[in-house]
Each structure stands twice: as structure tokens, then as C-alpha cells.
KEROMAR-354554 format. One line per 2 residues: number of its first residue (from 1); for each residue x, y, z of C-alpha. Coordinates in steps of 0.5 Angstrom, whole numbers, plus 500, padded with zeros to 3 digits. Layout:
N
NUM> X,Y,Z; ...
// end
This chain:
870
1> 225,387,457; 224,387,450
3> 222,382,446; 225,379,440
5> 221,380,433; 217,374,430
7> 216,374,424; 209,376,422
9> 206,373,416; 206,378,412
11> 215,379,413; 214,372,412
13> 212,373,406; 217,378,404
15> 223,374,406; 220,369,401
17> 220,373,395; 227,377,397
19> 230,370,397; 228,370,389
21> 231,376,388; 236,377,392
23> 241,382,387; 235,387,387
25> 231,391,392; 225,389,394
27> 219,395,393; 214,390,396
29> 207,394,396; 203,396,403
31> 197,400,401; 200,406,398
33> 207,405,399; 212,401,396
35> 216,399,402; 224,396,404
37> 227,391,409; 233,390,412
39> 239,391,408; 235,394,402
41> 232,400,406; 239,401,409
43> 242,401,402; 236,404,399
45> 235,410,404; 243,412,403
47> 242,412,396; 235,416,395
49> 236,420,401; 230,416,405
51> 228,418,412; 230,410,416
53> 225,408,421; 225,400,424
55> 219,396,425; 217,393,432
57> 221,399,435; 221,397,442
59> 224,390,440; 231,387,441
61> 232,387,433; 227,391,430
63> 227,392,423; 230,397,418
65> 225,400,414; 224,406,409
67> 219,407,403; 216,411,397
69> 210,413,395; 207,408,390
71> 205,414,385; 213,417,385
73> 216,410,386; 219,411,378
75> 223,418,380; 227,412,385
77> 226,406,381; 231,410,376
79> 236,413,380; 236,406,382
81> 237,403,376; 242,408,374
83> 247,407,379; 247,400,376
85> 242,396,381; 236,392,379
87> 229,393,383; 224,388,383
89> 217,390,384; 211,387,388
91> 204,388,388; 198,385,391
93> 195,381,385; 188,379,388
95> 183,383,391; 184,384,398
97> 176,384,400; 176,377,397
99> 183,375,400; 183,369,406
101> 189,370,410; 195,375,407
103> 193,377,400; 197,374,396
105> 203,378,394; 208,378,387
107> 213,381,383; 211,384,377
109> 217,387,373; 224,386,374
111> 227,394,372; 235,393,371
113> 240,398,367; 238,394,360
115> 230,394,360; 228,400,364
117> 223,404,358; 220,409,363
119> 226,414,361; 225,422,362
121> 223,427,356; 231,428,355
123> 233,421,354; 228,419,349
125> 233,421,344; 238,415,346
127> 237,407,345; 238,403,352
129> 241,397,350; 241,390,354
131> 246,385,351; 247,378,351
133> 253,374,351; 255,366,349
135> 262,364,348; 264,358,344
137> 269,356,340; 273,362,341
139> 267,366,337; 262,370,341
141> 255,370,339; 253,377,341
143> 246,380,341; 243,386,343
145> 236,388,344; 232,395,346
147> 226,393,350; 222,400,349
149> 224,399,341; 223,392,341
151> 229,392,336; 234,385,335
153> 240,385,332; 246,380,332
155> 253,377,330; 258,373,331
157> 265,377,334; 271,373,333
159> 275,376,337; 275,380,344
161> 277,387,340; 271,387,336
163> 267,385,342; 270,390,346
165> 268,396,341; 261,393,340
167> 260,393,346; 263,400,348
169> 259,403,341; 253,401,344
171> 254,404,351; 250,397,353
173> 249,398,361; 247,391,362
175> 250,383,359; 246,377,360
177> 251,371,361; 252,364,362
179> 257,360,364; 260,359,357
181> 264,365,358; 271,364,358
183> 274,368,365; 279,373,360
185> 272,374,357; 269,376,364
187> 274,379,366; 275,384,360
189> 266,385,363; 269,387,370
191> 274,392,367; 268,396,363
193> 264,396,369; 257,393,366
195> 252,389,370; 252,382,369
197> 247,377,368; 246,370,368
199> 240,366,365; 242,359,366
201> 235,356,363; 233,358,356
203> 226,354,355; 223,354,349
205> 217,360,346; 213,361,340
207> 216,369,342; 223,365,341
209> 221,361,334; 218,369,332
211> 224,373,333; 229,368,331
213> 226,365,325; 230,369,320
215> 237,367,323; 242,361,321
217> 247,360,326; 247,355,331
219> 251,360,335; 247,367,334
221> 240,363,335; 242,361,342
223> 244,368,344; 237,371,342
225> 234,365,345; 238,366,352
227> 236,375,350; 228,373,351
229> 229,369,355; 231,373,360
231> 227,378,358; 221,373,359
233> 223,372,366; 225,380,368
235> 218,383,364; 212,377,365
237> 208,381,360; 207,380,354
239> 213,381,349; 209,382,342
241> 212,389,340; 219,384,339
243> 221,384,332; 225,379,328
245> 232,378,330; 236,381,324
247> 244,379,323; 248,384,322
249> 256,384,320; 260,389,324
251> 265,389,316; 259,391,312
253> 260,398,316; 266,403,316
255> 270,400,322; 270,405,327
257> 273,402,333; 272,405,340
259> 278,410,340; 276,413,333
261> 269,414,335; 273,418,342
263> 278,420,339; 273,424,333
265> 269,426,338; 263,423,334
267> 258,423,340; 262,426,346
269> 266,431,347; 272,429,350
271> 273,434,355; 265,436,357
273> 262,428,355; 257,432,353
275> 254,431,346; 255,439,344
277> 261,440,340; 262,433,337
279> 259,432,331; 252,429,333
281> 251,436,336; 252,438,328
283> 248,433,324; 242,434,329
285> 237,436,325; 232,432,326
287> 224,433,328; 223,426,332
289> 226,422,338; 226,415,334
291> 230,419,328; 235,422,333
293> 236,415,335; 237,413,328
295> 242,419,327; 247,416,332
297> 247,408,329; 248,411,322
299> 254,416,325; 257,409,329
301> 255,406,322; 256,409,316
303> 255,404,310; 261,401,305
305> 256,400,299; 256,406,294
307> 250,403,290; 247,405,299
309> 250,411,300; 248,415,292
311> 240,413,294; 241,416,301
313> 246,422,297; 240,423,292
315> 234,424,297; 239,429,300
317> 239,433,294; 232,432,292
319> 231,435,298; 236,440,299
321> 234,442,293; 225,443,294
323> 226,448,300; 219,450,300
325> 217,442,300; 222,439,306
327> 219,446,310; 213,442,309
329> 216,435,311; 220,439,318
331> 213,442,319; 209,435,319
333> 214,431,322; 214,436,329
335> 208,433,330; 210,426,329
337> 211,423,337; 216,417,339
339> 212,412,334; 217,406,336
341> 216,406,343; 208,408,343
343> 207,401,339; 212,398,346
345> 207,401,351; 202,398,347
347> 205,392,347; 208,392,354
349> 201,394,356; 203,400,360
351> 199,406,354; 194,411,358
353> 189,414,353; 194,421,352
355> 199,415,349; 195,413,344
357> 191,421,342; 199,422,342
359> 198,416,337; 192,417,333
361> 196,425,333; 202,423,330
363> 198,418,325; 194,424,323
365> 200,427,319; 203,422,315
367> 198,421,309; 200,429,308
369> 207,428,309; 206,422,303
371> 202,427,299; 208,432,299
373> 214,426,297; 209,425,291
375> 210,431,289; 217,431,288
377> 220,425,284; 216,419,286
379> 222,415,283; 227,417,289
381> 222,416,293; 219,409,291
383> 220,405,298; 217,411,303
385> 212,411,299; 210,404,298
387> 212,403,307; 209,410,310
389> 202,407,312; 198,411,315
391> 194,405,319; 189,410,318
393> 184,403,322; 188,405,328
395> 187,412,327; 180,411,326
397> 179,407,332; 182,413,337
399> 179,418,335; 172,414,335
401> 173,411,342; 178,415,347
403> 176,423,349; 181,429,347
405> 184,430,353; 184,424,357
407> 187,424,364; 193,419,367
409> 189,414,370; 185,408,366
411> 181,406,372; 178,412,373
413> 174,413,368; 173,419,363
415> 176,416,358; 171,414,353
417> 167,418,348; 160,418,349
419> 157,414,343; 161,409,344
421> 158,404,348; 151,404,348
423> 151,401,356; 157,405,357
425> 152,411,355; 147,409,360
427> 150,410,366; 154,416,364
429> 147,419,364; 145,416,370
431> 150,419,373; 149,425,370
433> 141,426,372; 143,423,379
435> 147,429,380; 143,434,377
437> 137,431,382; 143,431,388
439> 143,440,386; 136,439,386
441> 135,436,392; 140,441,395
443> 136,447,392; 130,445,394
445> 132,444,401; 135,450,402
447> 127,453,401; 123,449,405
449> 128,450,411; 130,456,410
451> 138,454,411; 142,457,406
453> 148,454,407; 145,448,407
455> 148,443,402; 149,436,400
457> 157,433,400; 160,426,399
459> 166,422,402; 168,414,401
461> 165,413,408; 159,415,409
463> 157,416,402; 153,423,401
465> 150,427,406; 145,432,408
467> 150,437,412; 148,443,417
469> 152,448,420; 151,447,429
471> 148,455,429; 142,452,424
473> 140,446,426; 135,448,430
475> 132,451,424; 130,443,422
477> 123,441,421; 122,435,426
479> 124,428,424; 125,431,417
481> 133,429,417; 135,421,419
483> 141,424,423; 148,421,420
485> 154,424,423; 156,429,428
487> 162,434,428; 165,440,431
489> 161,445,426; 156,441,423
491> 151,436,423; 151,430,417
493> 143,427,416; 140,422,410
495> 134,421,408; 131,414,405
497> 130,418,398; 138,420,398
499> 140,414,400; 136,411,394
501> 140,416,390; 146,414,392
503> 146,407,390; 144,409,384
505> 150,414,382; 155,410,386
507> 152,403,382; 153,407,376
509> 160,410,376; 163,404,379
511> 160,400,373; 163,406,369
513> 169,405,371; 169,398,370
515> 166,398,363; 171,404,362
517> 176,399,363; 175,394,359
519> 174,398,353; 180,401,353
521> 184,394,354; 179,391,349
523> 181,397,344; 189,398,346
525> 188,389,344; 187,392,337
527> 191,396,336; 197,391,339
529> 195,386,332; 197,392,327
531> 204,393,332; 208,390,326
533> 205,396,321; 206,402,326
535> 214,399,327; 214,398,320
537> 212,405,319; 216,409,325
539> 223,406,322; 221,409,314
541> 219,415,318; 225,415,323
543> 229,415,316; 226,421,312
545> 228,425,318; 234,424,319
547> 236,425,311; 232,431,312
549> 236,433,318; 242,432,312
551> 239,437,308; 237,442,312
553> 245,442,316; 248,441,309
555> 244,448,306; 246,451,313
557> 253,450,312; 254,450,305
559> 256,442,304; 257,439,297
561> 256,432,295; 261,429,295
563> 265,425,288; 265,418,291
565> 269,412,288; 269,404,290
567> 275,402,286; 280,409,285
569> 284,411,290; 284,418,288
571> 283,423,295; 281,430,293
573> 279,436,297; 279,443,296
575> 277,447,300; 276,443,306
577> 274,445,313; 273,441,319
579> 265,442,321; 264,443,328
581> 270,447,329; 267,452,324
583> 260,451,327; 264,454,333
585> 267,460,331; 264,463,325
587> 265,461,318; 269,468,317
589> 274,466,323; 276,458,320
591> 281,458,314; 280,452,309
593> 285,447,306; 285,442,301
595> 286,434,302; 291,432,296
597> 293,425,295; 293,421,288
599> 293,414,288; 301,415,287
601> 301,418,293; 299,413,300
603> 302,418,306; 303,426,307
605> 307,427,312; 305,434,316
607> 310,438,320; 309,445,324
609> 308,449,330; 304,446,335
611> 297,450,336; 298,451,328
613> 291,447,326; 294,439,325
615> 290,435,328; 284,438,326
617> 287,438,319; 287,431,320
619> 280,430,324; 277,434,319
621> 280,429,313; 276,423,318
623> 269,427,319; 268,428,312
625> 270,421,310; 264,419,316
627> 259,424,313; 260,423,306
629> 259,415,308; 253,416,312
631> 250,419,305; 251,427,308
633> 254,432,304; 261,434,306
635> 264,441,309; 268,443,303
637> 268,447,296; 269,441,293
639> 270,433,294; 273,427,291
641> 274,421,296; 274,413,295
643> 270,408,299; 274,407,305
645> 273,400,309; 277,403,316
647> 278,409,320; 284,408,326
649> 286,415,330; 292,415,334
651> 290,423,337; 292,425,343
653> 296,424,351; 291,418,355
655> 293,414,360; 289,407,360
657> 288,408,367; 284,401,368
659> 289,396,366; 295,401,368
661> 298,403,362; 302,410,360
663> 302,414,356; 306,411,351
665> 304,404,352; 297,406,350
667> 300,409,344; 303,403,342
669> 298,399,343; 293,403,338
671> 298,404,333; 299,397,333
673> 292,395,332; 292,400,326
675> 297,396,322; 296,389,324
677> 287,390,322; 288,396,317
679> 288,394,310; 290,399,302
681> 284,402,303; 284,404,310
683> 285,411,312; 290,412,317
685> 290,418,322; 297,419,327
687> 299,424,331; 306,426,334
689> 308,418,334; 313,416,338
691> 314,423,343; 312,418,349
693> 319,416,350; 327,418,350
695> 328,422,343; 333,417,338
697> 327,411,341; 321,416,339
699> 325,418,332; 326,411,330
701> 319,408,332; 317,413,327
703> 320,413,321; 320,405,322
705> 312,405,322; 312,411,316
707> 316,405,312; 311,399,314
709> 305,403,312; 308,406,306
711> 311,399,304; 306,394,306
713> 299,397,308; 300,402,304
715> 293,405,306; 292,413,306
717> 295,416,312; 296,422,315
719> 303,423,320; 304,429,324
721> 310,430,326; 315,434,330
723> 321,430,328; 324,435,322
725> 329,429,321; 324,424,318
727> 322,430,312; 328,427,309
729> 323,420,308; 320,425,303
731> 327,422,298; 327,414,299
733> 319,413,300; 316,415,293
735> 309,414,295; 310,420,301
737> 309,428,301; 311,433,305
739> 307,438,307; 307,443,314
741> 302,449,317; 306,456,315
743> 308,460,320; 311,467,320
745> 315,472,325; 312,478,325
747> 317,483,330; 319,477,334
749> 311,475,335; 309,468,332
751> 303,468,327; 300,462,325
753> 297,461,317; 294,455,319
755> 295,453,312; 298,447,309
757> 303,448,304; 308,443,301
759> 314,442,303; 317,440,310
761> 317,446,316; 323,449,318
763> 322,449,325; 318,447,330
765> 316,455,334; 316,451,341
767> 319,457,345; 314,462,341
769> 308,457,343; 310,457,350
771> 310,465,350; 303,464,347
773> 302,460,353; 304,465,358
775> 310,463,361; 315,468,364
777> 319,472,361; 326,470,365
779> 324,463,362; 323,465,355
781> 330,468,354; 333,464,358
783> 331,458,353; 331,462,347
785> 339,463,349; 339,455,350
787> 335,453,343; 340,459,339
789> 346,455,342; 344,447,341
791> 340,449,333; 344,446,328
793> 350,442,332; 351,436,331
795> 350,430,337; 358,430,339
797> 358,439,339; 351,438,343
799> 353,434,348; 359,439,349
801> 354,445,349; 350,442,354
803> 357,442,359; 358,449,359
805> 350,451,359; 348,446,365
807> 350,444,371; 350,437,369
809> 356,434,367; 355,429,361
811> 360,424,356; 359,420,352
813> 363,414,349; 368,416,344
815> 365,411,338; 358,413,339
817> 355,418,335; 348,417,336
819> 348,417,344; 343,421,347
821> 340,424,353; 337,420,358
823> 333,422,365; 336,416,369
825> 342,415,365; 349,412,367
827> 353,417,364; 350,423,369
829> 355,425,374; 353,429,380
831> 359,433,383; 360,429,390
833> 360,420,389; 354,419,393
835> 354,415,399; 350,411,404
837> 342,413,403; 344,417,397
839> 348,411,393; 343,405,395
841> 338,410,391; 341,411,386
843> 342,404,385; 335,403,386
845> 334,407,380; 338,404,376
847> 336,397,376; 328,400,375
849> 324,396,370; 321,402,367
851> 317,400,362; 314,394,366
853> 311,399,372; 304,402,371
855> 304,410,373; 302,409,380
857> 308,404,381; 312,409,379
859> 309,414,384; 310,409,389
861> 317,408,388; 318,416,388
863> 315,417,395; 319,411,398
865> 326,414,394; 323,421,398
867> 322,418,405; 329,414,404
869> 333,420,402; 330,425,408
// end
């Protein structure tokens, strides 16, 4: 009968170290594998795709298992911690030839979403941001760090909409909590599906005095300290690649909430999530993975401060200009390696000897990317050449210590250049004689047996050896060999003279090996001391890059330097194009426009056909903002622009499918939070506002936001619209303009300009946009028919009209000259008085709340109307 499973001391101990850690997987280490038990191999061989075995098999309740091997353990570590899981990792940390009992096991390294740093080649171009969270008084002390950086900031957020767009402009996967946060506050964390973490216990560290000893407030110093602390906890390693916490304010920077940013397409593309097609995918020109990073924070951040944006305008042109020297710097810059976490895996402890050739590599070529910025003018260039230090002492120390092509491992030798270490030297050529002698050995006594296929082998049981096929053996002078090992084919000797050797050979490489390794921990101690020097010069380095990706897209695409003004409100462009758009068809293919508004002139009011180009007008208008205030050039013949301190967009049909919202509550809730947070020198992006709802509703939503901007936000605004009937605005607001894309009808066929004119639109062509799209012909004419039949009457004829061509019937009130068309209106009178199902029905959808239902209610009551009527 079976018997139930004990527990061994070694399940023992691994329950013991579960229990510390029970919202993570286990990879508990046996010899080569990392293994998993219980729930955690289930799980894990589901998401991995792992075979699932069970110990003590013949037991009642044996054990469900499954494991990695340790040397691959990193490929599912990752897919692990991207589908949002942590992993705990548990070594042996004693020896066990000296252990008494179980060797005593520990967890290492706790790898969750927010701290991985081993990423795959592909992503070295993006941050992996930890964030952490601490609520009080209604404000949020908010930090950020990323671990393979060591890069800190923080602020203090003052209400849930702000933190809701820093943390979706960080794309953070992973907030350390407390309890201080309100339930509205996790709540609003369970929505976006971030992991959360708690870290109760904060305790006092010098790391903890470092990082945060240029801070002020009560508030951000106890959010950094909760960061570290959880760091401290997670990694147990040393933390000194950390740099000091720097505040920032979300309002020295271009707002760009995270609507904008979807919206504008600045780092995703809305239908492919990908980065082509967005404006990332234009401006990346750059030459290192640490200025593709910077890239992406100066596209989520451009500047507001003029003095800031005409230094980085000034080197653009510098190198515009100078072809043959910015060649130089893209051709010294390509051999530059990721710097910023080159000095974490220094500091984390984790660098092999090909990390740091890449380092010693990368430091090689800065001295000739100084010389080439000192020939150009040195006055621009001031602060780059005061900061690229060429740490040329770390430099020198790689090249004097660690080989050309050292291999992966850094226990197993071949990694110190001979010279040196004197002692290191000696028993590399004991090793090096001793398996001369072994050769010689070997040659020799094939002649004096005549056997010559006679040769000398080793393997870790039984050390070297004599081996002779079984056919020769007979061919041995006597007593010559001291028989070792018999096997199938051949016989294995030794003799005392080899056995001598082989302590010797073995006594030297295994204290090779040894000293190799103390070595490279004492030189990659060293270099750790000057982390600061190497982050400081990988952030100058970083920047360089990215205004040299600046000038090269800019001289590509023939961009200008945009007339900037922090006072004057004057928007001029002629000529303007919307960049990757242009990128994607051809320059022959796209037809500019010009941006005109003075400082008398707040919004221009934008009517015409759809498909006709208005919302890449007005897209367009937003990219060059962005551009000119990261410090690019603009796509344009020329431009003339303020500074403005804020983007809203409200582009395109979503649903908010996580809170349930349609469409046009969506559409609502943005348009709202742009006029209650937008201020004059805002600008402002709307697109078809208000076509959500019933017509007259829409129309007058409309032309009452167009009021409120022109009267009380007065910001720059773009209003695309299909209501003709607000073009009239155009005589009551004097601070508005219309403007329309021109179309024309060629034998009875649509053809767009795609040129903003001044003046209203004369119609809207949506019949001749439906025949674009393919539809029937039947249908086409038909609605032609209908449209010729309801153009130019007033509501009363409309409503008339529609009597004779529907099967529909429709009054309307005698007083009522604004009456309208409804989808469930009470005036619709079908041919027969319902009754029975048909009239409870109908009931029903008369006294439905539509605005209080989210669109899968609706769908649920339709199913129930459809069940009730068949």
C-alpha cells in the first residue's frame, strides 16, 4: 500500500523558504537545475511549457515537480516576470564538501516586473521603471527608479489625474505601496493592472542618506526611502550604481496627458502598438541604446523654458551644419556600448570580462569625439567638454588586466592577461610545461611500445591516464603500466611519474582559477569606485546623441528651426507638414499647409469631407509643437510658434472599456478636462465634438464649448467639425476663423485638395465618401435621392419629407421648430398599436436610462428584448 510522503530535510527546507516568499516561484537550486514544487511547478509548467513530474511517485500524494536548467534559467525568469510574476532565486551559499547536514540554501535575488535588468538586445532601448507610492494628505509623494540605470526622480502629484498619466507615461510595471493609500488610489492601480507591492518596514541606510540628501520634502524623502527599501530587500546586493534622487515638476514640462500621447501617436501606434509610424520611429537616429532611452524622455517631456530649448536649437545647427564632423561623431558614437548599465552590472556585481572589454571599448572612443567638438565652436559645446571624461584610469586598468576575447564564465579562468600577476604567471606555466610534458609523455611512449594509438586523456574522476586499445594491450612491456580502468574497447594505466604531474597540472589551474577570480573581483572593485565619473559621462554621451539624431532627421527631411516666442502669442506656419505621415508616403505624394493664427485669432474652426486630411492638419499643428519644444527642428518652410505649456487632444471614437464608458462619455470626460486644466497659452485639439449623441444635442454641445474656449480659456484651439450650421460663429466670435479642406467634383467623382482654404465648406461630400468606400450602387443612389430631397429644408419640410420617403411615420408638436429625429422617441408610430410582448417591449425601452448604462448593458438588455419578442 503506498505510503504517504515525509517530508525530507531537504522539502523541509524548502517549504521554509516558500513560506518568505509566497507571491513568487520558487527556482530552488538541486546541482544543475533550479527546480519547482507544488502549486509553483503546476503553474510554472503551464506557463513555460515544462514536462510535470511528481516526487516520491509511488507515494499517496507525491509531489508535482518540474525544473530549468540553471544555464538557461534567465529565458524563463523573463517570460515569468513579463506576464507580471515575480521569481525568487535560491542558491546553495556554502560549500557542500564542507557542509554538515543540508547545505544551507538562500534566496539570492528577488526578480519582479520593476527590477529585471538582464533584458534581451531588443529592449535595450527602453527604461523598465519600479515606482513607488506614498498618499497623504490628499498629495502623492511619487518615485521612480530604474534599477539597471540607477536613475531616481520624484514628486509630489496632487491629484489622481496626474498620477494617472505619470504612471501611464512610464508604462511603470511594478508600484511598491503601503497602507497609506486610499482605497480610490488602489483602486485606480487594479484598473491599469499594475503589480503591486508592499513594503511595510522602511529602515534606516547610508544608500538611503546618499540617494536622498538633495531632497526637501517630508513627503518625496519617505517615498524614496520606501523605493530603497524595497530594492535593498528584493536585489541583497550592493546598490552603489544608485544616483542621488533628483526632483522634478511635472509643470516645467509640456503637459502631455496620456490621451495626447495616444492620440498623437508619439511612441505607439494606435492600430499596430508598435513603434513604427509614430513619431519615436522619425526622430531615432541615434547611435546607443542609452540615447534611445534619453529620446523617449525628452518626447514625454519637452521643455517650456526658451533659454533651455535655443541651447539645444543651437547645437542642432552647429551640427546640421558641420556634415563631415557630425559623420565623425555617428561613426565614433557606433562603437560606444550601453555605458549607464555597463556601470550597474559593475555595481550589481553581475559584469563578466567581455562586459567590461565592452567597457574599456567604449572609453576608447570618447577623447576622439572631444577632440572633433573642439573643433567646432567650443562655446556651444562648453558643458560636453567640461563632462566627457574619458575615465581613461578604468581604460587603462582593462586593457592592462583582462584578455581580448575573454569567455562568459569568470570562475574558469582565461580572463587575466599574462604580465599581470607575477603568481598568476607562474602557474599558468606550470600548467603550460606540464602539458607540454603530457605531449611528451604521450610521444614518447608510443616508441618505446610501439603503439600508436597509444595516448594520454583526463576526465574529473580519475584524472589523467594512459589508455590502450584492448587489440594492443598485449604489445605492454611487463609491469610497465599500474592498470587504472578497464573498459569495453580499452584498458586505462598510470604510472607514479604521471601521477606527480598531475598534481602539479591540476594544483596549478585549480589555484589559477581561484587567483583568476579574485583578481577580476578586486579590478571590477576598482572600477565600481569611479561608477559616478562613468553615469556622469554615459548622461553627456546619452545627450549628444540624441541632438545628433536631431540634426541628421532634420537635414534628411529638410526641417527648419523653428522662431520661438515665450511672450507672443502669434502661431505662423507656412508650408507645414505632418512628418511621419510624409515619412510614409513620399515628399512628392504629401501637400503642405499653412498654420495661421495671430494673436487676435484663438480658434480656427475646420469644416470639409471626411478622408479630406483634418485631423492630420491638426496633428500635424501638435507634432511640430512637441518637436520644436524638445529642441528639433520642424517639417516646414517656415515657422513662427509660442511657447505653449499644454497639449489636449480629443481625436478619434474609444470606448473606455475598463470603467464602461461609450463613446461619448469619453468624449466628454476629455473635452471637460481640457477646458477645466487648459489655461491661454494652452493649445487645444478638437475633433468632431459632440457627433456622439442625438444631432441638435451634438450642435449645441458644440458651438457652447467653442464659446467657452473663445470666451474664457482663450487658448489656441483647433475645432473640426461636420456642423455647417456653427460657421456662422465665425460673425458673433471675434477671435475665430473659418477654414475648410477644398474639394471638387470632377464628372460626378470626389476629389480632395487637401488644402485648407478660408471660408466655411460648402458640404460635407459624405455620400461621395461612402462611394470611396465601396458601397453599392443601389444604396448610393438611393441616399443621393434622399440627401437632394432633405438639402436646404427647414426642420418642419424635413420632418414632412421623411413622411413620404420612409416607412416611418413622424409628427412633431405644432410649437415646436427644433424637434428633432430620435432612435427611441415617443412620437415613432408604427402601423399596428403594439400589444402583449411587443408593448411591454417597448415599455421597457421607453423608461431605459440610456446615459446610465455602459455598452455591455445595453447589449444585455437587447439580447432580453430579442428572447422576449421571439
Amino acid at each position: 500500500m503506498p505510503q504517504k510522503t515525509k517530508k525530507t530535510p531537504m522539502m523541509e527546507q524548502y517549504l521554509a523558504v516558500k513560506k518568505q516568499y509566497p507571491d513568487a516561484f520558487l527556482f530552488y537550486r538541486l546541482g544543475d537545475f533550479y527546480e519547482m514544487f507544488y502549486d509553483d511547478a503546476v503553474k510554472g509548467a503551464q506557463i513555460l511549457e515544462l514536462t510535470l513530474t511528481t516526487r516520491n511517485k509511488n507515494a499517496v500524494d507525491p509531489i508535482p515537480m518540474c525544473g530549468v536548467p540553471h544555464h538557461a534559467a534567465q529565458n524563463y525568469i523573463d517570460i515569468l516576470v513579463d506576464q507580471g510574476y515575480k521569481v525568487a532565486i535560491c542558491e546553495q551559499v556554502e560549500d557542500p564538501k564542507t557542509a554538515k547536514g543540508m547545505v544551507k540554501r538562500e534566496v539570492v535575488q528577488l526578480v519582479t516586473p520593476g527590477t529585471i535588468i538582464d533584458q534581451n538586445a531588443s529592449e535595450a532601448k527602453e527604461n523598465n521603471y519600479l515606482t513607488a507610492l506614498h498618499e497623504k494628505d490628499g498629495q502623492y509623494g511619487f518615485a521612480y527608479a530604474d534599477l539597471s540605470t540607477g536613475e531616481i526622480k520624484v514628486a509630489t502629484l496632487t491629484s489622481t489625474e496626474s498620477l494617472l498619466n505619470e504612471l501611464m507615461s512610464l508604462q511603470t510595471k511594478e508600484v511598491v505601496i503601503d497602507d497609506s493609500l486610499s482605497q480610490p488610489t488602489q483602486t485606480l492601480l487594479e484598473q491599469l493592472k499594475v503589480l503591486m507591492s508592499d513594503q511595510p518596514e522602511v529602515m534606516p541606510s547610508a544608500e538611503v542618506s546618499y540617494v536622498s540628501q538633495d531632497l526637501q520634502q517630508t513627503l518625496e524623502k519617505q517615498t524614496v526611502k520606501q523605493l530603497l527599501a524595497y530594492l535593498t530587500t528584493t536585489q541583497k546586493r550592493s546598490l552603489a550604481h544608485l544616483q542621488k534622487a533628483v526632483h522634478y515638476e511635472p509643470s516645467h514640462y509640456l503637459k502631455l496627458d496620456h490621451n495626447a500621447q495616444r492620440n498623437l501617436e508619439l511612441l505607439k501606434n494606435l492600430r499596430t502598438h508598435k513603434k513604427s509610424g509614430t513619431l519615436l520611429w522619425l526622430l531615432d537616429e541615434t547611435k546607443t541604446a542609452m540615447g534611445a532611452r534619453l529620446l523617449k524622455q525628452w518626447i514625454g517631456r519637452p521643455l517650456l523654458d526658451l533659454q533651455q530649448i535655443k541651447q539645444r536649437q543651437a547645437i542642432v545647427e552647429n551640427l546640421l551644419d558641420n556634415y563631415f564632423e557630425r559623420s565623425g561623431i555617428i561613426e565614433q558614437l557606433t562603437q560606444v556600448y550601453d555605458l549607464e548599465r555597463l556601470a550597474g552590472r559593475v555595481a550589481f556585481g553581475n559584469v563578466n570580462g567581455r562586459d567590461l572589454v565592452q567597457l574599456r571599448t567604449s572609453l576608447a572612443h570618447i577623447p576622439q569625439i572631444r577632440y572633433i567638438l573642439e573643433q567646432l565652436d567650443q562655446d556651444i559645446y562648453h558643458d560636453f567638454l567640461t563632462e566627457l571624461d574619458p575615465v581613461e584610469d578604468v581604460a587603462d586598468l582593462i586593457e592592462q588586466a583582462i584578455v581580448d576575447e575573454p569567455p562568459l564564465s569568470i570562475t574558469e579562468g582565461n580572463l587575466i592577461k599574462a604580465g599581470y600577476n607575477a603568481q598568476l604567471d607562474e602557474y599558468n606555466d606550470a600548467m603550460k610545461n606540464g602539458k607540454q610534458w603530457l605531449a611528451q609523455l604521450e610521444a614518447r611512449e608510443r616508441q618505446v611500445t610501439g603503439i600508436s594509438n597509444l595516448k594520454i586523456g583526463f576526465n574529473r574522476v580519475f584524472g589523467y591516464y594512459i589508455e590502450v586499445s584492448k587489440a594492443n594491450v598485449k604489445k605492454l612491456p611487463q609491469d610497465r603500466y599500474q592498470r587504472k580502468q578497464t573498459l569495453t574497447n580499452a584498458e586505462r594505466f598510470i604510472t607514479p611519474e604521471l601521477k606527480e604531474k598531475e598534481e602539479l597540472i591540476l594544483g596549478a589551474e585549480t589555484k589559477a582559477y581561484e587567483l583568476e577570480y579574485q583578481l577580476f573581483t578586486q579590478i571590477r572593485d576598482q572600477i565600481k569606485d569611479q561608477i559616478k565619473r562613468l553615469q556622469k559621462l554615459a548622461a553627456k554621451v546619452a545627450q549628444l546623441d540624441v541632438l545628433q539624431s536631431f540634426a541628421t532627421v532634420s537635414e534628411d527631411n529638410h526641417f527648419v528651426r523653428p522662431r520661438l516666442s515665450q511672450n507672443e502669442r502669434t502661431l505662423d506656419i507656412v508650408d507645414g507638414w505632418h512628418p511621419v505621415v510624409e515619412k510614409v508616403l513620399g515628399k512628392q505624394s504629401y501637400i503642405p499647409n499653412d498654420v495661421k493664427m495671430s494673436s487676435k485669432l484663438d480658434i480656427l474652426l475646420i469644416t470639409g469631407p471626411n478622408m479630406s486630411g483634418k485631423s492630420t492638419y491638426m496633428r500635424q499643428l501638435a507634432l511640430s509643437v512637441i518637436m520644436a519644444q524638445m529642441g528639433c527642428f520642424v517639417p516646414a518652410k517656415q515657422a513662427k510658434m509660442p511657447i505653449f505649456d499644454q497639449i489636449f487632444t480629443r481625436i478619434g471614437a474609444a470606448d473606455d472599456l475598463i470603467s464602461g464608458e461609450s463613446t461619448f462619455m469619453v468624449e466628454m470626460k476629455e473635452a471637460n478636462l481640457a477646458l477645466k486644466q487648459a489655461t491661454s497659452n494652452s493649445l487645444l485639439l478638437f475633433d468632431e465634438l459632440g457627433r456622439g449623441t442625438a444631432t441638435y444635442d451634438g450642435m449645441a454641445l458644440a458651438q457652447a464649448i467653442i464659446e467657452y474656449v473663445h470666451d474664457k480659456v482663450k487658448a489656441k484651439t483647433l475645432f473640426s467639425t461636420h456642423y455647417h450650421e456653427l460657421t456662422v460663429l465665425e460673425q458673433e466670435l471675434p477671435r475665430l476663423a473659418n477654414i475648410h479642406v477644398g474639394a471638387v467634383e470632377k464628372d460626378g467623382e470626389l476629389v480632395f485638395l487637401h488644402k485648407m482654404q478660408a471660408g466655411p465648406a460648402d458640404r460635407s461630400y459624405g455620400v461621395h465618401v461612402a462611394k470611396l468606400a465601396g458601397m453599392p450602387a443601389s444604396l448610393l443612389t438611393r441616399a443621393d435621392t434622399i440627401l437632394h430631397q432633405l438639402e436646404g429644408k427647414d426642420v418642419q419640410k424635413t420632418t414632412a419629407m421623411l413622411k413620404e420617403v420612409a416607412p416611418v411615420q413622424v409628427e412633431t408638436e405644432a410649437d415646436d421648430s427644433e424637434a428633432q429625429l430620435s432612435l427611441f422617441s415617443p412620437e415613432v408610430v408604427t402601423p399596428k398599436e403594439p400589444v402583449g410582448k411587443e408593448k411591454d417591449v417597448l415599455t421597457e425601452i421607453l423608461d431605459l436610462n440610456l446615459m446610465a448604462m455602459t455598452p455591455m448593458d445595453v447589449m444585455n438588455a437587447v439580447f432580453k428584448w430579442q428572447e422576449k419578442l421571439k
